[in-house]
C-alpha positions as a printed NumPy array, in Angstrom:
array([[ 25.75 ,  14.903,  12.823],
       [ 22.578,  14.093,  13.848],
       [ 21.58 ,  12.277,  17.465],
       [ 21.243,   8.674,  16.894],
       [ 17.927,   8.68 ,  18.904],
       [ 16.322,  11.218,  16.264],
       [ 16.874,   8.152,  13.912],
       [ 13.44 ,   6.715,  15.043],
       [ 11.937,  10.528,  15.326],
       [ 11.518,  10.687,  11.324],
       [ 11.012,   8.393,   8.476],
       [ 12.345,   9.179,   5.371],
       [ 10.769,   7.909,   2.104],
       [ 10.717,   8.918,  -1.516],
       [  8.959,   6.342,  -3.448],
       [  6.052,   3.52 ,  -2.341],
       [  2.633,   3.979,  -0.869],
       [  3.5  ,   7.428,   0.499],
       [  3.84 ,   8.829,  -2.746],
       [  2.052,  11.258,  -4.585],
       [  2.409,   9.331,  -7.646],
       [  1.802,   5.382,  -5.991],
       [ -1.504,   3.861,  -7.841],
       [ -3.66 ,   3.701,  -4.596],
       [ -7.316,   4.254,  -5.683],
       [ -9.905,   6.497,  -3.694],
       [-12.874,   8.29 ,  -4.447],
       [-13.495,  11.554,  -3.332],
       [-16.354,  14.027,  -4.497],
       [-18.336,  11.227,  -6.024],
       [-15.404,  11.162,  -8.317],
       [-12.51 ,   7.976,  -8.587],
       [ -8.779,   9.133,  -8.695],
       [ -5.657,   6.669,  -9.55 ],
       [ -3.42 ,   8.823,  -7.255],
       [ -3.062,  11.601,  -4.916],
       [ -1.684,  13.283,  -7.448],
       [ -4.33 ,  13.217, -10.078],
       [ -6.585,  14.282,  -6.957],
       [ -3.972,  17.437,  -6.045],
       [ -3.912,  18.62 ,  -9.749],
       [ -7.507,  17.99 , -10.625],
       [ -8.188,  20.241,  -7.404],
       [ -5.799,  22.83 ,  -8.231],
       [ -7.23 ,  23.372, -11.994],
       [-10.802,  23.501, -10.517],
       [ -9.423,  25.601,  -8.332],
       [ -8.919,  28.262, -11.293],
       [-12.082,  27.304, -12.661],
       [-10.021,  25.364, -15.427],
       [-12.463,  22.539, -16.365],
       [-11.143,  21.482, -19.439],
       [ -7.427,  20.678, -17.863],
       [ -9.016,  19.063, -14.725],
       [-10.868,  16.915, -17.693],
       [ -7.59 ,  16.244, -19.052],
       [ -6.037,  15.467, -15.393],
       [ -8.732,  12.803, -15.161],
       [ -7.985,  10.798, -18.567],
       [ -5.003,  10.144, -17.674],
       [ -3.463,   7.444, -15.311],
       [  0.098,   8.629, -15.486],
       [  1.535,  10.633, -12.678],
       [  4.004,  12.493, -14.507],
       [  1.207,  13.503, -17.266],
       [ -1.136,  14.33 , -14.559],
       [  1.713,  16.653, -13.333],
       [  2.721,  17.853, -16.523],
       [ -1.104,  19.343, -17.299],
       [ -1.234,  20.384, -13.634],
       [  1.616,  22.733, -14.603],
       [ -0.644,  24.253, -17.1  ],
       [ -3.855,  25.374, -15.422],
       [ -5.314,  28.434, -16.996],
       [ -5.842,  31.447, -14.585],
       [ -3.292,  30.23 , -12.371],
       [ -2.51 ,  32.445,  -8.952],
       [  0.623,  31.56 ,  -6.711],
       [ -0.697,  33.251,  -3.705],
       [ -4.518,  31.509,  -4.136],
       [ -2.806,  28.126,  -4.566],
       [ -0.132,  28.664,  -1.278],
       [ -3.322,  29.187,   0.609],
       [ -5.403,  25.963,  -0.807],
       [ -2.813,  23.696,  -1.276],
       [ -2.128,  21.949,   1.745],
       [ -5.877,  21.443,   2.412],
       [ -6.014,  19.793,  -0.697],
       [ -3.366,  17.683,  -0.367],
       [ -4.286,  16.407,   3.37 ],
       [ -7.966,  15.923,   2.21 ],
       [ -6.632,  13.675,  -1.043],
       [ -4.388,  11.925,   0.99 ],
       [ -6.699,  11.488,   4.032],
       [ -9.171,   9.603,   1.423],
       [ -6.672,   7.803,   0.246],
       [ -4.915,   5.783,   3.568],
       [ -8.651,   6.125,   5.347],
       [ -9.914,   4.032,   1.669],
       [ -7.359,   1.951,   1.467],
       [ -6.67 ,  -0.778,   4.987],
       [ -3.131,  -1.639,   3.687],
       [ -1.636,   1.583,   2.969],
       [ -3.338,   2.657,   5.68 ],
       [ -1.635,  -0.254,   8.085],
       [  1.658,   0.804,   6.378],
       [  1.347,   4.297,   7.68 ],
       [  0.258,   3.506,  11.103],
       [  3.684,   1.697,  11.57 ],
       [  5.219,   4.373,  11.243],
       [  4.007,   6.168,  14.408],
       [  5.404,   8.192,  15.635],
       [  8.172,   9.331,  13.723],
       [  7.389,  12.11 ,  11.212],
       [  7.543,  11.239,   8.193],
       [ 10.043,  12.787,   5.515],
       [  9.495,  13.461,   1.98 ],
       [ 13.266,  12.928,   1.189],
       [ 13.491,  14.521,  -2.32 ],
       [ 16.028,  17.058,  -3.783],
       [ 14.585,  18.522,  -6.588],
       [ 11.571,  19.252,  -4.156],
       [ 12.195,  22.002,  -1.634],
       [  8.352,  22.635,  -0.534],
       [  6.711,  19.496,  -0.653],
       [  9.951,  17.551,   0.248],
       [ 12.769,  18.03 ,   2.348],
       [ 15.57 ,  18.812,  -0.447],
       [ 17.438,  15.436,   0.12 ],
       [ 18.484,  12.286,  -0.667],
       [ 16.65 ,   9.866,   1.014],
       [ 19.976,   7.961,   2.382],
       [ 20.971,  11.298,   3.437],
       [ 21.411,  11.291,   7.306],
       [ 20.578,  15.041,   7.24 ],
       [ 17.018,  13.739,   7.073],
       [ 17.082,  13.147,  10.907],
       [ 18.062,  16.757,  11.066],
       [ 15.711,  19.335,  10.38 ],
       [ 17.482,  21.714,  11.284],
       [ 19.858,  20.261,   7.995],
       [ 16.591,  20.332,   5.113],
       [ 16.967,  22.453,   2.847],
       [ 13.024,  22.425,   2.05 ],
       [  9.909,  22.078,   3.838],
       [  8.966,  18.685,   3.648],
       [  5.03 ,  19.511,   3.085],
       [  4.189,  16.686,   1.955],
       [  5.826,  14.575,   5.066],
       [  3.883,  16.946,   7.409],
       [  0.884,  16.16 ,   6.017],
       [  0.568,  12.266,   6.15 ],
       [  2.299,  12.617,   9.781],
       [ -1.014,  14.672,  10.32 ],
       [ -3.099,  12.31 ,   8.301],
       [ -1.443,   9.601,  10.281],
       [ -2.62 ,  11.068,  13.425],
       [ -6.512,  12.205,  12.406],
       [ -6.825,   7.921,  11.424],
       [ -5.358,   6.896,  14.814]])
């Protein structure tokens, strides 16, 4: 069982403005993006030089779309995208709370506890868990990696 006092050390979310997938326009590269996840998978397909899905990645509004084509960039390499990946992310994401002052606010209060991508179908950019889960206060409990958590707690802290 966790220590009560780690209860304020981490902040556990899974939907809302910390979200990949929350509608929080930013522009970055000259270029406007609905979410951070239309910025992550645009990235990743130019990435692999895969223009035509990163075209496709910017039609659409939809999250789950933009992750479904995402999941199809030509020329894909694991061990190229392991080493990009959380740049990208922290730059999209940077733009993103720096671009917009109320998501921004909401992310300043919640300094300083890190905060916890509590998902469990997501072992690398989440922690593996439900977000009610009071293994969340536990690291030493995830089951995943909580990327994604790590990198607005840093984002968090480069805004300060």
């Amino acid at each position: 069982m966790p220590d009560p006092a780690a209860f304020d050390a981490f902040h556990p979310f899974i939907k809302g403005v910390f979200s990949q997938w929350h509608p929080t326009p930013f522009n970055l590269t000259g270029e406007w993006f609905v979410t951070a996840e239309q910025w992550m998978m645009v990235a990743k397909a130019r990435l692999f030089d895969d223009l035509a899905m990163a075209a496709a990645i910017m039609a659409t509004p939809d999250p789950a779309e933009q992750k479904r084509l995402g999941a199809q960039v030509s020329g894909f390499n694991h061990d190229v995208w392991m080493q990009h990946r959380v740049s990208i992310v922290h730059d999209g994401n940077r733009a993103k709370f720096e671009q917009n002052p109320g998501a921004l606010r909401q992310l300043s209060q919640t300094a300083p506890a890190m905060l916890v991508e509590a998902n469990p179908r997501d072992w690398n950019w989440g922690n593996g868990l439900q977000v009610d889960d009071p293994a969340n206060h536990s690291p030493s409990e995830w089951r995943g990696a909580n990327l994604l958590g790590r990198i607005l707690t840093k984002v968090r802290e480069d805004l300060r």
